[in-house]
N, C-alpha and C positions, 0 to 999 in steps of 0.2 A: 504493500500500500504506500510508504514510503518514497517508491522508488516513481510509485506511479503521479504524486503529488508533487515530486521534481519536475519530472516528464512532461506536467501539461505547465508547468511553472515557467520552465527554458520555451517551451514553444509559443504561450503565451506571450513573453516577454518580445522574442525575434517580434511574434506576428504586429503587436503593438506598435515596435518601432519601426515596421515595414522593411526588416532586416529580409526579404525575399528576393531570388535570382540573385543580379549586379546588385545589389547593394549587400555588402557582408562587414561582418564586426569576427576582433578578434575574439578564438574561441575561450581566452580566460576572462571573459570578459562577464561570459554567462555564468560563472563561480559568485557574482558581486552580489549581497543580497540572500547570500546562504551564512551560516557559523563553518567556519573553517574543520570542523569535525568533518563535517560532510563531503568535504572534495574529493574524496576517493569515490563515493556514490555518485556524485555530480558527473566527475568524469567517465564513470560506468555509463550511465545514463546517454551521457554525450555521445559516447562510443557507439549507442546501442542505436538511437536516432540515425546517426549517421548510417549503420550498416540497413537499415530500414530503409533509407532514400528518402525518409524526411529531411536531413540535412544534407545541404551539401557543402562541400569540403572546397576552397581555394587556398592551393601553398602559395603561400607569398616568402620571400628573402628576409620577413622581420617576423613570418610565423605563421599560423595555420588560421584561416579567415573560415566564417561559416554564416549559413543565409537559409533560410528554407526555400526547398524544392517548390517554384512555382507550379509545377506539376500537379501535385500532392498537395496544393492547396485547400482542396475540398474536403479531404479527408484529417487533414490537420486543423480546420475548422471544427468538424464534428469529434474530434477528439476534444478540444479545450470544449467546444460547449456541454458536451456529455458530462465533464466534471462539474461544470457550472451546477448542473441539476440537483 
């Protein structure tokens, strides 16, 4: 349950800022907003998104950028709203 109140936390967050396709933030960026216990989780989480195709991944020369999958829009909607409920 945990991992799952992270999960719509980090996508909520991107979706909010319009972090989607070209525009991407760095991925420590989505740690800010948690207690530092949890960064292991966070980044579990991150991991797990990304192999999903909800995130996607840009290497940049200063670090690893991440955006949600325009694509997967619809489906990353009904994900945060289902928690709303």
């Amino acid at each position: 349950m945990q991992s799952e109140k992270v999960r719509v936390k980090i996508l909520w967050r991107l979706y909010r800022h319009r972090y989607i396709g070209g525009k991407h933030t760095d991925i420590k960026n989505l740690r800010k907003g948690f207690p530092r216990n949890k960064y292991d989780l966070i980044d579990e989480v991150i991991n797990e998104l990304i192999r999903e195709g909800l995130l996607l991944v840009k290497p940049t020369h200063y670090g690893k950028q991440v955006s949600l999958n325009p694509r997967r829009l619809g489906e990353i909607r009904s994900i945060i709203e289902k928690f709303e409920e």
